[in-house]
N, C-alpha and C positions, 0 to 999 in steps of 0.2 A: 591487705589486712587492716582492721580498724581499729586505733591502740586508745582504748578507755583512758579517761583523766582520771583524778582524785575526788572528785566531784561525779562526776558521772558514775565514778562505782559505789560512791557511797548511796546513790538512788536507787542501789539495785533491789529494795524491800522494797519501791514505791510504785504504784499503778501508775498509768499516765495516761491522762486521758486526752486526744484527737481535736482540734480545732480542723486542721487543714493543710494542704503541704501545696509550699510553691519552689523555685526555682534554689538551689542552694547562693546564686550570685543573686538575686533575688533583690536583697539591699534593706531591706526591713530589719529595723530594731528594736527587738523586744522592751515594749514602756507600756504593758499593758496589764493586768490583772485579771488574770481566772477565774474559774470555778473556786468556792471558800479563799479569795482574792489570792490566791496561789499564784507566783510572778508566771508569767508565760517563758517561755525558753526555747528553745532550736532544739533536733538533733538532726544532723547533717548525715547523708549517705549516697552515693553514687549521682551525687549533681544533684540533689533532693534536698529540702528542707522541709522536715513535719514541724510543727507547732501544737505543744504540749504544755500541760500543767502537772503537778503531784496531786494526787489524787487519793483518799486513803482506802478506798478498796474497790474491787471491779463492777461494780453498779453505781450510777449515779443515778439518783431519783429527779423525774423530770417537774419538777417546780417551777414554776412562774420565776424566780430568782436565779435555778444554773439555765434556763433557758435565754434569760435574757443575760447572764453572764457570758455565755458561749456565744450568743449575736452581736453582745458588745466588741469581743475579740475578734471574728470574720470581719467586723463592719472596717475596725480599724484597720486592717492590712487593706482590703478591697478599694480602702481611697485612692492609695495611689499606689498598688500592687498588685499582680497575678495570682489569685490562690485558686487552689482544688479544692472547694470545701466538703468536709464530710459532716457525714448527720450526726446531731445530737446523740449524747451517750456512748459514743467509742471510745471505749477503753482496752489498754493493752496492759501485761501484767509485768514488762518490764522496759528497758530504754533497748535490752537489745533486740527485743520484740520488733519494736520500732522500728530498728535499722534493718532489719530481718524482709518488714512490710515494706519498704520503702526500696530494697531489692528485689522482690519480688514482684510488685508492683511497679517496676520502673519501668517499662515500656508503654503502656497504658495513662499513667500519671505526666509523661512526659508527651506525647500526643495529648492529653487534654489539657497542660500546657501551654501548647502553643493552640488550641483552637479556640483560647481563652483571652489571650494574650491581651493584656489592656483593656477588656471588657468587664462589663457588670450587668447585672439584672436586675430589671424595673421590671413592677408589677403592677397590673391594672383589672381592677374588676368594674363591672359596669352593670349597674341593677336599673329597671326598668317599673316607673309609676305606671304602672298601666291603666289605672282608671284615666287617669289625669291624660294619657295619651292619649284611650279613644276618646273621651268627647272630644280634642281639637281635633282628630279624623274628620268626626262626624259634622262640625264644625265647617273643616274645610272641604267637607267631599258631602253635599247633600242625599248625594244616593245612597249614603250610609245609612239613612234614621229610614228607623222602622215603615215598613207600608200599611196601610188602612187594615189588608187583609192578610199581613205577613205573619207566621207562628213568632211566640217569639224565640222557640230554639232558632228558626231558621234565622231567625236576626242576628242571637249572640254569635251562631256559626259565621255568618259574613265577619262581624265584628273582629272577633277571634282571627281569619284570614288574614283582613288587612291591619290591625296590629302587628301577627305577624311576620306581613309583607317591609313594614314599617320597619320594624325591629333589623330583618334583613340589609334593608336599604343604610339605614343608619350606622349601623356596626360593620355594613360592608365598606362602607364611606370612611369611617374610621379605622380601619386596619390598613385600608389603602392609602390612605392620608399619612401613617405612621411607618409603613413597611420599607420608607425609603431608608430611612435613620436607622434602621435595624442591622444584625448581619442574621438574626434569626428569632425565631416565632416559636413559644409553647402554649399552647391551650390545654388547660384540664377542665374537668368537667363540673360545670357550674354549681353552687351550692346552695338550694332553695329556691325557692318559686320564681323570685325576685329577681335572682339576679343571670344578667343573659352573656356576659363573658365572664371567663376566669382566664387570664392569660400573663405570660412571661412574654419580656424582648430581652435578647442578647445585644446589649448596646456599646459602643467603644467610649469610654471613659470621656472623651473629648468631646463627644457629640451628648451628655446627656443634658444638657442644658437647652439645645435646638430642640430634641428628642423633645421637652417639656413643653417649651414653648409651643410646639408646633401642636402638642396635645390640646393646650389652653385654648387654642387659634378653634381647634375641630367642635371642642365639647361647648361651646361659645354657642354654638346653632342649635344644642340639643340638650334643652333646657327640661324635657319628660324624665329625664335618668339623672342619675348620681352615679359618682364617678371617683373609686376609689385608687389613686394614684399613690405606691411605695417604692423604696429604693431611695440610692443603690445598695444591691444587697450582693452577696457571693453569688455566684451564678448555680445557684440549685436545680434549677430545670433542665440545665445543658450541659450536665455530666454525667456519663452514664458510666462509670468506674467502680466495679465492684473491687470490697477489700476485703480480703479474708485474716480478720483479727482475731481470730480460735486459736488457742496456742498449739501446735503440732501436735500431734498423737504420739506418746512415746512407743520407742521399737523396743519389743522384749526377744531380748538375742537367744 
C-alpha cells in the first residue's frame, strides 16, 4: 500500500505533467526547473521513478518555450543517468494517476531500462551539394561529360546514376566507419530534397566522445555534404513503450 505525505495530498488539485521515468535507486536529484519554472520533483512506485512538474491544467501548448523547457529537463538527467523519456505534452490529472501508470506500465518501462542502460542518443543528418558533387564526378571520371552526339536527358540520366552511386558509396563508408561505437541504429525518413540520411545511434555514455571523434576523422574526406551532428539527447528513437495516460473509465454499478 502506498501511504501519501502532506505534501503530496495537498497536489491532489494539480495536473502533472511527464518528463520521463527512470530507476527509483536511479540517484538523480531534482535542481532543475520545468514547464512555468515549476521545481521538477519524483514520484516513486514499484522500483520506478517519474519526473514531473505542477502543471495548471491538462493541455500544455506546444511553444518554442515548454518545448525547450521539457528538453532542458531530459538533457539534464540523461548526462549521467538512465531515463525513459516520454514525449512532449504528457499530462496526467493527478500524482496518483502517476503511480497508477507507473504500475501498470512496470514491466515494459523496466526492460526499456535496462536496454537503455547508460546510453544516449546522437543524431546525424547529412544533406548533399549535389551540383558541387557532380562536376568533381565529371572532373574525375571523364566519361561523365557529355558526348558530341549524346541527348541531353540521356546525359543528366548518367549524371543522376553516378551521383547516386556516389551518394551510396559515401554514406555506406560512413555508417560502416560509425557502426562499431554504436549498440544501435535508427533511420527515418529523410526530410527534403537535400538531405540523404536522417538517423539516430544508441551510443554508451562513455564512448560518445570516440563516437565524435571518429565522425570528424570520416566526414574529413567528404567535403560535397554538410553534416548536421546533435546530442546527447534521451534516447527517443529506441523506445517503443506505450503509456496509456487517459484516466480510467468510470464503472457505473
Amino acid at each position: 500500500m502506498t501511504t501519501k505525505t502532506q505534501a503530496e495530498s495537498s497536489r491532489d488539485g494539480q495536473a502533472h505533467y511527464l518528463y520521463g521515468v527512470m530507476r527509483e535507486d536511479g540517484g538523480w536529484k531534482p535542481d532543475v526547473a520545468g514547464l512555468g519554472e515549476a521545481p521538477v520533483r519524483t514520484v516513486r512506485e514499484g522500483g520506478l521513478t517519474a519526473l514531473v512538474s505542477d502543471v495548471a491544467g491538462p493541455r500544455v501548448v506546444p511553444t518554442r518555450a515548454h518545448l525547450l523547457m521539457h528538453q532542458r529537463v531530459t538533457e539534464a538527467v540523461v548526462r549521467e543517468h538512465t531515463l525513459v523519456p516520454v514525449a512532449f505534452g504528457t499530462v496526467l490529472p493527478s500524482e496518483e494517476r502517476v503511480r497508477e501508470l507507473l504500475r501498470v506500465a512496470r514491466a515494459p518501462l523496466t526492460r526499456a531500462l535496462a536496454e537503455l542502460e547508460g546510453r544516449v542518443e546522437l543524431g546525424l543528418k547529412v544533406y548533399c551539394h549535389g551540383d558541387a558533387l557532380t562536376r568533381r564526378l565529371v572532373e574525375e571520371q571523364p566519361a561523365l561529360e557529355r558526348g558530341a552526339s549524346e541527348p541531353e536527358e540521356d546525359h543528366e540520366a548518367r549524371l543522376e546514376v553516378a551521383l547516386r552511386d556516389c551518394n551510396t558509396r559515401d554514406l555506406g563508408g560512413l555508417k560502416a566507419g560509425l557502426r562499431p561505437l554504436a549498440e544501435a541504429t535508427h533511420e527515418a525518413p529523410p526530410l527534403g530534397e537535400r538531405m540523404l540520411l536522417n538517423a539516430a545511434w544508441l551510443v554508451d555514455r562513455t564512448r560518445v566522445a570516440a563516437f565524435e571523434a571518429r565522425l570528424t576523422a570520416l566526414v574529413a574526406r567528404l567535403d560535397a555534404y554538410t553534416f548536421r551532428f546533435t546530442g546527447p539527447w534521451p534516447a527517443y528513437s529506441f523506445v517503443d513503450v506505450r503509456l496509456d495516460v487517459e484516466p480510467p473509465e468510470s464503472v457505473t454499478p
